[in-house]
Structures are given as structure tokens and as C-alpha cells.
N, C-alpha and C positions, 0 to 999 in steps of 0.2 A: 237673360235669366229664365226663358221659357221654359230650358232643360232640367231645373232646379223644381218644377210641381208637373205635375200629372195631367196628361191629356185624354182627352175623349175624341176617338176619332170615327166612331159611327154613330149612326141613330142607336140601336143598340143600347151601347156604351151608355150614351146621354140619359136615355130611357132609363138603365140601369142604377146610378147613379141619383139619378130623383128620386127610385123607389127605396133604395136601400141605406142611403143618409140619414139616420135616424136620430133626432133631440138635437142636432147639431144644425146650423143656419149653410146650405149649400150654395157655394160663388161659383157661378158659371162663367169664366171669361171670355166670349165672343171676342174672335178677331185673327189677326193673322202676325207668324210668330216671327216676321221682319219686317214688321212694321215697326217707327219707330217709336210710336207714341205706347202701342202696346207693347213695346220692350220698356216702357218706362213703366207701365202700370205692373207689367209682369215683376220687376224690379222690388216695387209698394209690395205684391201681395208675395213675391218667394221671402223677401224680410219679413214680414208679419207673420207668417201660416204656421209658424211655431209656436209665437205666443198669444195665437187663435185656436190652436191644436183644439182645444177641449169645446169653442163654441162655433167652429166651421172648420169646413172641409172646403179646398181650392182647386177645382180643376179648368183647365185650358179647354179652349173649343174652337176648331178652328175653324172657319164663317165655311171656306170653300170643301170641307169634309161633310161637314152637317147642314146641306141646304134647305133640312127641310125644318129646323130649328132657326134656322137664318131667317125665312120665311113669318113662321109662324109669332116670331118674336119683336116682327118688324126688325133686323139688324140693317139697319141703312148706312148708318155709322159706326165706325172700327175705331176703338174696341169698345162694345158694350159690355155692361155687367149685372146678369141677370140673378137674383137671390128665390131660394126654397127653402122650405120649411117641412120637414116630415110628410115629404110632397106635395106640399101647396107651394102654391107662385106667392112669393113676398114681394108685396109692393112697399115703396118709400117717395114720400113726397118731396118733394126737392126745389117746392116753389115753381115747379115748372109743368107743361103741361101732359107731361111725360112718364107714371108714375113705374110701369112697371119693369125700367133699367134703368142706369147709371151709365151714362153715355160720356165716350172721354175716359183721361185718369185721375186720377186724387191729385190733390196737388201737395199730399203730406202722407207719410205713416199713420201718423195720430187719426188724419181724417177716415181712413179706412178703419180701426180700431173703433173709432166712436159711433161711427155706422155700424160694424156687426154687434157689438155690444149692444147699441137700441133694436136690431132686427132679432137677437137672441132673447132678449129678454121681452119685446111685444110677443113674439111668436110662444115664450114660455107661456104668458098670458091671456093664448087664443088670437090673438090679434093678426089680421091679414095685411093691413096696412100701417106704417107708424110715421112720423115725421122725422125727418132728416136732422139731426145733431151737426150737419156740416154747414159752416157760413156759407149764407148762399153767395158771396163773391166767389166762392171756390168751386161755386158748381158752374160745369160749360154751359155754356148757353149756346143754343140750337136752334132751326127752326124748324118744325116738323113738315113733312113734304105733301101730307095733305090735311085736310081739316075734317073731322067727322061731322055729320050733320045735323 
């Protein structure tokens, strides 16, 4: 389903993309597009991106194109899913110690829909961080590779 939304395939592109998605909540999907778990999430978000049209834009990012977004975002783990807001970085709590991706895929449509709807509407309201609307059984559980001090 990768072929079905739109890719970013330089820094460039990415950079672009942040500045110019305006009122609309922007999905970054880190990951790579044979992979199988990301051909599942890719799946979640070419179904949705239609009846998200109006409060996000979806584009693909491939980890091994943009290493220095790969970097900077910690992508440790494929596929991650990074969220912006009229260029700010959306964070979303997810009970975990992880705020600024969504690591893994959804385990539902609905679950993707109920997250941009809460990051569209805190972000309507200023808000750079909101709480997660998804059960957290449904969020993967990880362990992060190092601990900040």
C-alpha cells in the first residue's frame, strides 16, 4: 500500500513538508516500504487519508533516504510515526516513556482516526502535547536503548 500516499525522499522534501502543511496535523511515517509491519501501518493510513483529508496530510519517509531525520528523531524502530502541527513537533502520551513517536502500527483504523482527531483538535487549541485516546493494550511496548539522566 506504500504506492497509494506520497513520499519524502530527501531532507529537502521533509524540511518542506513541515513548513508548508498549514491547520492540518502532519504524519511522518518513518520506515522502510518492505517491511512487513510497515506495509501493515501503510495499509491503516492509505485507508484513512481520505477521511482525514481535511485534518492531515500523510507522507512516507523512508529511514535509509533521510538519515539525518532518522537521527535526529531517534528512529531505532521501523516504522515510527512522527506528528506536526503548523510546524511544531506534536507530542502524544501513550503511557509510555516515549512521547514524541508512535512506534509500531495501530492495531485498528478507528485507533489512527481517534489519535489525529485528539492531535487536531489540542493543536487547534495551542496545545503541543495531548493524551493518547488509544487503549493503551494497543500501544507496543518497547524498551528504549538508553536512559536519559
Amino acid at each position: 500500500m506504500s504506492f497509494l500516499l506520497p513520499s519524502l525522499t530527501s531532507k529537502k522534501e521533509v524540511d518542506q513538508a513541515i513548513k508548508n502543511v498549514a491547520e492540518k496535523v502532519l504524519v511522518l511515517r518513518f520506515g522502510k516500504n518492505d517491511d512487513p509491519v510497515c506495509l501493515q501501518l501503510d495499509d491503516i493510513l492509505a485507508k484513512t487519508s481520505h477521511d482525514l483529508s481535511k485534518m492531515a496530510a500523510i507522507y512516507l519517509v523512508d529511514v535509509n533516504k533521510v538519515p539525518v531525520y532518522t537521527q535526529y528523531f531517534d528512529i531505532s524502530y521501523i516504522p515510527s510515526t512522527v506528528f506536526f502541527f503548523n510546524g511544531q513537533h506534536m507530542k502524544v502520551d501513550y503511557g509510555s516513556p516515549d512521547h514524541t513517536k508512535f512506534v509500531g502500527s495501530f492495531k485498528t483504523k478507528q485507533d489512527f482516526i481517534d489519535l489525529i482527531e485528539v492531535l487536531y483538535r489540542g493543536a487547534m487549541r495551542g496545545k503541543l502535547i495531548v493524551r493518547s485516546p488509544i487503549d493503551p493494550k494497543n500501544v507496543p511496548k518497547y524498551d528504549l536503548l538508553y536512559q536519559g539522566i
